[in-house]
SEMARBA-749460 format. One record per residue (C-alpha): x, y, z. Coordinates in pm, 1 decimal, always signed. Layout:
<nodes>
X, Y, Z
...
</nodes>
This chain:
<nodes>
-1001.1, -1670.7, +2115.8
-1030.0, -1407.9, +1798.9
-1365.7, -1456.8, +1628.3
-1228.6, -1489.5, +1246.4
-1457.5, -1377.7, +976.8
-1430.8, -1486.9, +591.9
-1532.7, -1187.3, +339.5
-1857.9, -1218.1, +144.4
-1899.7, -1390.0, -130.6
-1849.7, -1122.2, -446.0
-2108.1, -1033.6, -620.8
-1996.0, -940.5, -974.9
-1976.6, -528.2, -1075.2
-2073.0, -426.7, -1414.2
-1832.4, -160.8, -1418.6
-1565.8, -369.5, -1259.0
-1253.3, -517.5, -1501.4
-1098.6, -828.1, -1479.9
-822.2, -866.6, -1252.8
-542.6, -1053.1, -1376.4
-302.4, -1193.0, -1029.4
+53.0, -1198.3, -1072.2
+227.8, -1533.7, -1113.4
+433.1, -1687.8, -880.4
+728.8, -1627.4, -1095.4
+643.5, -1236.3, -1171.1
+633.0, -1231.4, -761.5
+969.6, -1358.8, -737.3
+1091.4, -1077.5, -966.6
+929.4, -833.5, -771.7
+1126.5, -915.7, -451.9
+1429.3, -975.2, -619.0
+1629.7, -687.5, -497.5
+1529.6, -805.5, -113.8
+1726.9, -1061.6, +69.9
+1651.3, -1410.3, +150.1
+1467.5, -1322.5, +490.5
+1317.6, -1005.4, +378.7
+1199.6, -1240.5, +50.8
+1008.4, -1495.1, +246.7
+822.1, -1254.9, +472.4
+783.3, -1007.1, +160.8
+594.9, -1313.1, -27.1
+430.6, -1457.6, +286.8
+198.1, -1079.2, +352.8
+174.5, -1078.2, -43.1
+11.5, -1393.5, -147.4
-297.6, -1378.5, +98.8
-471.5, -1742.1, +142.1
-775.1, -1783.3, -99.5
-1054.2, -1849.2, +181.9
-957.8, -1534.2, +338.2
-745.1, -1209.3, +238.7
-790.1, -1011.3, +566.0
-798.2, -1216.7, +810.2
-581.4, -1152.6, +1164.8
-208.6, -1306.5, +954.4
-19.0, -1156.4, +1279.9
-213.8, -1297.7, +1489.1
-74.9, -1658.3, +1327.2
+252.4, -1529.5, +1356.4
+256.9, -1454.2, +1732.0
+126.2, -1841.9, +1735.5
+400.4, -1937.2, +1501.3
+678.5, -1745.4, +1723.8
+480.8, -1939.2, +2038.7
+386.7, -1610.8, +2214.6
+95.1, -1709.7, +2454.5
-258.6, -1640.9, +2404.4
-224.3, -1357.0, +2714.6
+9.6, -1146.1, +2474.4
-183.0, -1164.5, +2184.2
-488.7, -1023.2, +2429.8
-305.6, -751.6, +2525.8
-188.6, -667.5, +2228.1
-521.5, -649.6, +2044.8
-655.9, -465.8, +2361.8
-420.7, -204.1, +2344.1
-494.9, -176.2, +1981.2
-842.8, +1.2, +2045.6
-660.3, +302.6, +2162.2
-371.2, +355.1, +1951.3
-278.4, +293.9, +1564.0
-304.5, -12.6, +1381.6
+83.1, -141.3, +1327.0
+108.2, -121.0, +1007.0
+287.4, -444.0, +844.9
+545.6, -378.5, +621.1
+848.3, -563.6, +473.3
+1112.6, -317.3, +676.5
+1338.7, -471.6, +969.9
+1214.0, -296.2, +1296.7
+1457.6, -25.2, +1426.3
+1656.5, -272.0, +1634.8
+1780.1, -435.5, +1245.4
+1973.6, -321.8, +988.2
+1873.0, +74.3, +891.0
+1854.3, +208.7, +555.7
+2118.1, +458.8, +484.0
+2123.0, +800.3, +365.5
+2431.9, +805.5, +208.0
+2285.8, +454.1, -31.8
+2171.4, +475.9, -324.7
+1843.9, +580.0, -397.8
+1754.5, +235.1, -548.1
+1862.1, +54.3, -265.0
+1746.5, +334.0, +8.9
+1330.3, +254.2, -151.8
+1442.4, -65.7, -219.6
+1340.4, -15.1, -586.7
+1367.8, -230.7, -843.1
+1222.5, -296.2, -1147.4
+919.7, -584.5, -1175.5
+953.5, -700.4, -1546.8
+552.5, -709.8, -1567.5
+412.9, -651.5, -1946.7
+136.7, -511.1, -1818.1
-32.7, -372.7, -1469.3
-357.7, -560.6, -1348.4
-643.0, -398.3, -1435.7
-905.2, -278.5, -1215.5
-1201.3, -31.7, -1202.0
-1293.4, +122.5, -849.8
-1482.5, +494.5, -759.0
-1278.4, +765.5, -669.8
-1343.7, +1113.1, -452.4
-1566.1, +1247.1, -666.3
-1785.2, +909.5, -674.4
-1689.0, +901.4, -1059.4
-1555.1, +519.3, -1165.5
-1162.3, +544.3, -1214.4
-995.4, +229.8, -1466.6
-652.4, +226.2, -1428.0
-675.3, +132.5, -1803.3
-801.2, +471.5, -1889.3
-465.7, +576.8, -1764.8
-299.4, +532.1, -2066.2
-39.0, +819.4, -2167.1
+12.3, +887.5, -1810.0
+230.5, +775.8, -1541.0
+89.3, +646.2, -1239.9
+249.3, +610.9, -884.1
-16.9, +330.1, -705.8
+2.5, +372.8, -296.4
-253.6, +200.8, -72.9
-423.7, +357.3, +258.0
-633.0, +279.1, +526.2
-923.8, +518.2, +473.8
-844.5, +687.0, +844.0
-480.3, +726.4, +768.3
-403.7, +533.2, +1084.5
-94.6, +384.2, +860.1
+207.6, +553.4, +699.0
+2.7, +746.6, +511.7
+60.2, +1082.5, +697.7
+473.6, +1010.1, +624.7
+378.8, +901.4, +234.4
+169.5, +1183.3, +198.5
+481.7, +1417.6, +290.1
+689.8, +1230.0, +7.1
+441.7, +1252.9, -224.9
+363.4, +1613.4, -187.7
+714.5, +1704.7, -205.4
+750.1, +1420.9, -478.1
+443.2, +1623.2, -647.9
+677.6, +1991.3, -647.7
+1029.9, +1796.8, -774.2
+800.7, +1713.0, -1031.1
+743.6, +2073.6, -1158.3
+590.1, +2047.3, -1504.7
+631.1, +1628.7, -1533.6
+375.0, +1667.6, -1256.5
+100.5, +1722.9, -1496.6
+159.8, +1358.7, -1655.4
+170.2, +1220.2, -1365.9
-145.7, +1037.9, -1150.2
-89.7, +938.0, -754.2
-331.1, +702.0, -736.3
-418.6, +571.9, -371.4
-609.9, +252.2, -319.5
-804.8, +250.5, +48.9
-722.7, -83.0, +203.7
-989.6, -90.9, +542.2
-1283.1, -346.6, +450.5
-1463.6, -152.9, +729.5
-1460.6, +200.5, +579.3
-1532.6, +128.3, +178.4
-1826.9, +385.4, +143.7
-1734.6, +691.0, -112.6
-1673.4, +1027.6, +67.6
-1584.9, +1390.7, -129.4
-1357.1, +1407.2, +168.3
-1168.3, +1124.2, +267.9
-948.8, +1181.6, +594.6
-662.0, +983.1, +416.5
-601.7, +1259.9, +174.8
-730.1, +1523.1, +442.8
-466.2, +1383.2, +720.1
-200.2, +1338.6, +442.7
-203.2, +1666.8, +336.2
-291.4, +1544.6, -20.3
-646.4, +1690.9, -54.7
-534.0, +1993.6, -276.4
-364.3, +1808.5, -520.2
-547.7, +1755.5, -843.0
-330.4, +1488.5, -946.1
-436.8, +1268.6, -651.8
-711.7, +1012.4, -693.6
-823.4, +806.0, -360.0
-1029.6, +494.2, -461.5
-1295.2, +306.3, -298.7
-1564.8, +69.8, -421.6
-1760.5, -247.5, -256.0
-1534.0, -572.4, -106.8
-1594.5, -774.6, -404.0
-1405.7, -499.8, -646.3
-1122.4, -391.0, -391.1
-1025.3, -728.5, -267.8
-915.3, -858.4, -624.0
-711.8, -533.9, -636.8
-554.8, -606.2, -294.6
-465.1, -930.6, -396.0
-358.4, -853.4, -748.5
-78.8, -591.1, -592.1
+5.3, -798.6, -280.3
-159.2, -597.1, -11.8
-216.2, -850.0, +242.5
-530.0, -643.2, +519.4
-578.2, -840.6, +844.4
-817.3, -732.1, +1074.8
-880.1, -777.2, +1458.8
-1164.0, -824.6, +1665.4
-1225.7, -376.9, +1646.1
-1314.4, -227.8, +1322.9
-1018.8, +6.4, +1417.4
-768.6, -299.6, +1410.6
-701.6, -288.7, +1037.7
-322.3, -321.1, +935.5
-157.6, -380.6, +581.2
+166.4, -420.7, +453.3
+321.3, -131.2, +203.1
+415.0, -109.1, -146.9
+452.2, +186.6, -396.7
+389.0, +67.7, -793.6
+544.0, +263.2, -1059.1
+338.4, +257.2, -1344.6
+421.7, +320.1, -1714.2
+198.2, +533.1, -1973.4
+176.4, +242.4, -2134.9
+18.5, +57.0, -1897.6
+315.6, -123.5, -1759.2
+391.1, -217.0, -1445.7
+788.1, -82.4, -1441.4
+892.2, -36.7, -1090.3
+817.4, -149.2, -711.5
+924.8, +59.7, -373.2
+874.8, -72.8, -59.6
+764.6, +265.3, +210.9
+902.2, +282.7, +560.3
+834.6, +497.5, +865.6
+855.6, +434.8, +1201.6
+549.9, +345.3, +1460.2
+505.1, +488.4, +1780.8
+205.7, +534.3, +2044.6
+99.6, +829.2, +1831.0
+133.2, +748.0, +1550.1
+392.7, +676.8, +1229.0
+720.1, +909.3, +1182.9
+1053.6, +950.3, +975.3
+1288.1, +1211.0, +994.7
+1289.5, +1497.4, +777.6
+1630.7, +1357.1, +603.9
+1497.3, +1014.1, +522.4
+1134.6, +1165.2, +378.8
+1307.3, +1412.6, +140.2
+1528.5, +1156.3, +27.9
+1207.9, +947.8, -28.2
+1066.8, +1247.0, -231.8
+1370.5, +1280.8, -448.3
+1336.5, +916.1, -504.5
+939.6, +901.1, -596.8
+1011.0, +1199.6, -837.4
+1340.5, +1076.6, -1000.3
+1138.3, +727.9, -1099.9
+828.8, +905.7, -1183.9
+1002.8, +1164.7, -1375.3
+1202.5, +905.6, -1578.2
+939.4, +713.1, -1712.1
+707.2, +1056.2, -1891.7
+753.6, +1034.3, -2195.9
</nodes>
């Protein structure tokens, strides 16, 4: 049996800002572009339970699907050794496939959210200075969220994003990536974080990777839909993905949902798929400077 561990109570942050939720009904227009199956297990990683927003959700699913208690050993043994799965709301390989030839909107499976206004939050970034999201205002801001390792799809985001960061060209300078780390076990500040080290994303000035204690990045996780379960390891951290398109007025415009492809060594996606991703990141970026 898993040993399952609530998170600490919060203690409250003077610097921290309120964090408004999204409804039940802004949810639904999130996922609206997503079908009926894709929907339902879209909504079920993004609306964590109250007592407990990182627990082990797979693990409940493997119970759900009635996989014994043997696979669900194996599986977390094995997990020690190689990457986290990382959760997302993309059919495995052996589903449908996105298509090159698509359109962009439906390739990302973008689509605008219909949100006045972004939640708020304040958390610390690289440099261990506090960074509001509401200070953003003016610019356009492209919210990811990785584990503070990169043992997600950050190395394959990190690709689209620096290419997304060159298509660009002078938009670039309006424009803010702004990565939220989602591993409870790794929250500590660092000049150096291996996410944007392993990502490739380190140079770029325009890239912001925020931290801060459990009782300010929870909220966050919660307010965007990042659903973080953990295992029995500290290394067994897995979240689903979503990519927020942010408006310099503070509005929360568009939603993507990332992709990439798991293996023993890690997450992949072929050159074709990740360029197209680029072109996609810049194009709704680009639109929305002013």
């Amino acid at each position: 049996m898993l040993a399952w561990t609530n998170r600490p109570s919060p203690s409250p942050s003077a610097r921290e800002e309120p964090i408004t939720e999204l409804s039940d009904e802004q949810r639904a227009s999130a996922f609206r572009g997503l079908t009926d199956e894709e929907r339902r297990r879209a909504l079920a990683e993004g609306t964590p339970k109250a007592s407990s927003r990182y627990v082990s959700r797979f693990v409940i699913g493997l119970v759900l699907l009635g996989v014994t208690g043997l696979v669900a050993d194996y599986y977390f043994g094995q997990m020690g050794t190689t990457p986290a799965p990382t959760v997302t709301t993309t059919p495995p390989s052996t589903g449908p496939t996105h298509q090159l030839g698509s359109g962009i909107d439906a390739f990302m499976r973008l689509h605008p959210i219909g949100v006045q206004h972004a939640p708020g939050f304040t958390l610390t970034d690289q440099s261990g200075q506090p960074w509001s999201l509401g200070a953003r205002k003016g610019k356009v801001v492209v919210l990811a969220f990785f584990s503070a390792t990169c043992t997600d799809i950050c190395p394959v985001l990190g690709a689209e994003i620096r290419r997304a960061d060159q298509l660009l060209g002078t938009k670039a300078r309006s424009v803010v990536f702004a990565v939220v780390n989602t591993d409870p076990h790794r929250l500590t500040v660092s000049a150096e974080p291996p996410a944007l080290a392993r990502s490739g994303l380190a140079h770029l000035a325009n890239v912001r990777f925020l931290t801060g204690p459990l009782s300010a990045i929870d909220p966050v996780w919660s307010a965007y839909g990042i659903t973080v379960t953990t295992g029995k390891k500290a290394d067994q951290v897995s979240h689903n993905n979503l990519l927020y398109f942010v408006g310099p007025g503070g509005g929360l415009v568009d939603l993507a949902s990332p992709f990439a492809t798991a293996s023993p060594t890690g997450y992949t996606l072929s050159p074709a798929a990740t360029a197209r991703w680029a072109e996609g990141i810049a194009e709704t970026a680009g639109s929305l400077v002013p």
